[in-house]
C-alpha positions in Angstrom: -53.0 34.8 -28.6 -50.6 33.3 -30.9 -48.0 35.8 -29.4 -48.3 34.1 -25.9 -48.3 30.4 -26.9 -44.7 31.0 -28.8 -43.4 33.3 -25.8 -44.9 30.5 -23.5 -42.9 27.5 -26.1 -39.7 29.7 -25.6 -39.7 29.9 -21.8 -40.4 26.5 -21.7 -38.1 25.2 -24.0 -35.6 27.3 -22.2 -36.7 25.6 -18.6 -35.7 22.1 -19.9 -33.0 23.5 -21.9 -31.5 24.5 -18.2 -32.8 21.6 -16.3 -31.3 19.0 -19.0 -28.1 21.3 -19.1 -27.4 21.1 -15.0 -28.4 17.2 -15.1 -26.0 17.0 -17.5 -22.9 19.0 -15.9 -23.9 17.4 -11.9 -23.2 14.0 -14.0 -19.7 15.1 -15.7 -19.0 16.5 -12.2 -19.9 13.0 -10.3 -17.7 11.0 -12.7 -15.1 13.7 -12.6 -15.0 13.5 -8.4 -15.1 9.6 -8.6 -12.3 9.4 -11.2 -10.0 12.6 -9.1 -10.8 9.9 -5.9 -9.7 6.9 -7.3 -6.6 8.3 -8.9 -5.3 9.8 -5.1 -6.3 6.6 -3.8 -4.5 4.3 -6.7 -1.2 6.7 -5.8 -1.4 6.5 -2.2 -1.7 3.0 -2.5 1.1 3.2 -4.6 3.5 5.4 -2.1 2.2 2.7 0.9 3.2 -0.4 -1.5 6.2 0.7 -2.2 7.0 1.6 1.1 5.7 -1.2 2.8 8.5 -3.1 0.1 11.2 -1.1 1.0 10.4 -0.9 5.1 10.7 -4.7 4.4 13.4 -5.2 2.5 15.2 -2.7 5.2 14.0 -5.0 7.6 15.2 -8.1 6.0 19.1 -6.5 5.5 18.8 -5.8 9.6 17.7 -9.0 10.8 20.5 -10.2 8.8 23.0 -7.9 10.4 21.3 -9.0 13.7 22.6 -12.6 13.1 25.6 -12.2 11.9 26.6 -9.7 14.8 24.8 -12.5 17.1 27.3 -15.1 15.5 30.2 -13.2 16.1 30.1 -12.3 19.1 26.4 -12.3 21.2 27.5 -10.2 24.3 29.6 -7.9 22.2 28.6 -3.9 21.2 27.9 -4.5 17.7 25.1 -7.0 18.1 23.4 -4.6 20.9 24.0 -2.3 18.2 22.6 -4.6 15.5 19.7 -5.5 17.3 18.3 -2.0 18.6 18.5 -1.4 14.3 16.4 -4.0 13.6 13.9 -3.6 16.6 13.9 0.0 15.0 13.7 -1.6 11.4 10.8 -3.8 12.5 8.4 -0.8 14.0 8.8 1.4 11.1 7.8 -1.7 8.9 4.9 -2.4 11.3 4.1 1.1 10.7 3.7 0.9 7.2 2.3 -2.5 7.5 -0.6 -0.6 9.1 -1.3 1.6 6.5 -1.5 -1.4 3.7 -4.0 -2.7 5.8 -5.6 0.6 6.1 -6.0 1.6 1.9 -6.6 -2.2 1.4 -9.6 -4.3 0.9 -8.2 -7.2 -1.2 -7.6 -9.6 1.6 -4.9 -11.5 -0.5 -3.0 -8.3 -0.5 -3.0 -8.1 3.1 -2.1 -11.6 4.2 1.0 -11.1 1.5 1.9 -8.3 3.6 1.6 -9.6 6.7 3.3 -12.9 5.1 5.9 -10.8 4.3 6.4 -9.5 7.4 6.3 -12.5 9.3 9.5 -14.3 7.4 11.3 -11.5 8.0 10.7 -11.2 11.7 11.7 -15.1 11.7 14.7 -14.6 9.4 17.0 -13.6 12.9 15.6 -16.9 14.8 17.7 -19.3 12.8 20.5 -21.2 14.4 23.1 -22.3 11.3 23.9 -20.6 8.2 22.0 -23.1 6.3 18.8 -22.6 8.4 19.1 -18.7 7.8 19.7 -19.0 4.3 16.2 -20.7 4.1 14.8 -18.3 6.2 16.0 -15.6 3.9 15.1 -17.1 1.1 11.6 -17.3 2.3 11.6 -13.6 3.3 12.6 -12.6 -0.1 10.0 -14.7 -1.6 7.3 -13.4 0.7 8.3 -9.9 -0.3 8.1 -10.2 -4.0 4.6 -12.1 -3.9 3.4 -9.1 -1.8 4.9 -6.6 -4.7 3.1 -9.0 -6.9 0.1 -9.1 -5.6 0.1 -5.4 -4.6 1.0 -4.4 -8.3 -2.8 -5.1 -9.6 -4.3 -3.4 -7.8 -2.3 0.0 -8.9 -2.7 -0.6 -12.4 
């Protein structure tokens, strides 16, 4: 009888050994998917960011070739030619503007972005050099509080 209450122990003691074992492991493996999830997610966020940056920036430089063409001469080739760039420049922005909204839920991050965006669209409205130097100015400012604000949530 003795025999069967130690065999019985053993299997037991095996049984929980098991079951502690796989609650053990399906924990490790949780925490392991959630940090493999939120590393792709803090890198894609950091390939959109920095995109979304440069899209701008590329933006900015075009709306700025888009007055100064305009200046020189409005009915002339190179401003047609300027301003097809930076209607071009604009929807690849946009583009990328959509995906920060997209892999973002910090509202401050996205009204940066869209900030952003917005200063440079109004950088080509300005009528004197004075007035677009402001307008430029802003843009640039817009920009870097969006990197700003973007960089925290990559860290």
């Amino acid at each position: 009888m003795e025999a069967i209450w130690t065999s019985v122990v053993a299997v037991l003691g095996t049984l929980l050994g098991s079951v502690v074992t796989h609650s053990f492991q399906r924990l490790a493996s949780r925490r392991s998917e959630r940090f493999a999830r939120a590393e792709a997610l803090r890198q894609e966020r950091i390939a959109t960011y920095s995109a979304f940056a440069a899209a701008v920036e590329d933006y900015r430089r075009g709306q700025a070739d888009r007055w100064y063409r305009r200046k020189e001469d409005p009915a002339g080739e190179a401003f047609r030619t300027a301003r097809d760039q930076a209607h071009h420049l604009r929807t690849a922005a946009r583009q990328t503007l959509y995906r920060v909204k997209l892999l973002t839920e910090d509202r401050a991050v996205v009204q940066a972005a869209e900030q952003a965006y917005v200063a440079t669209r109004e950088v080509s409205t300005a009528t004197e050099q004075p007035d677009w130097h402001t307008h430029d100015a802003r843009s640039r400012v817009a920009i870097e509080e969006f990197v700003t604000r973007a960089s925290l949530l990559v860290r």
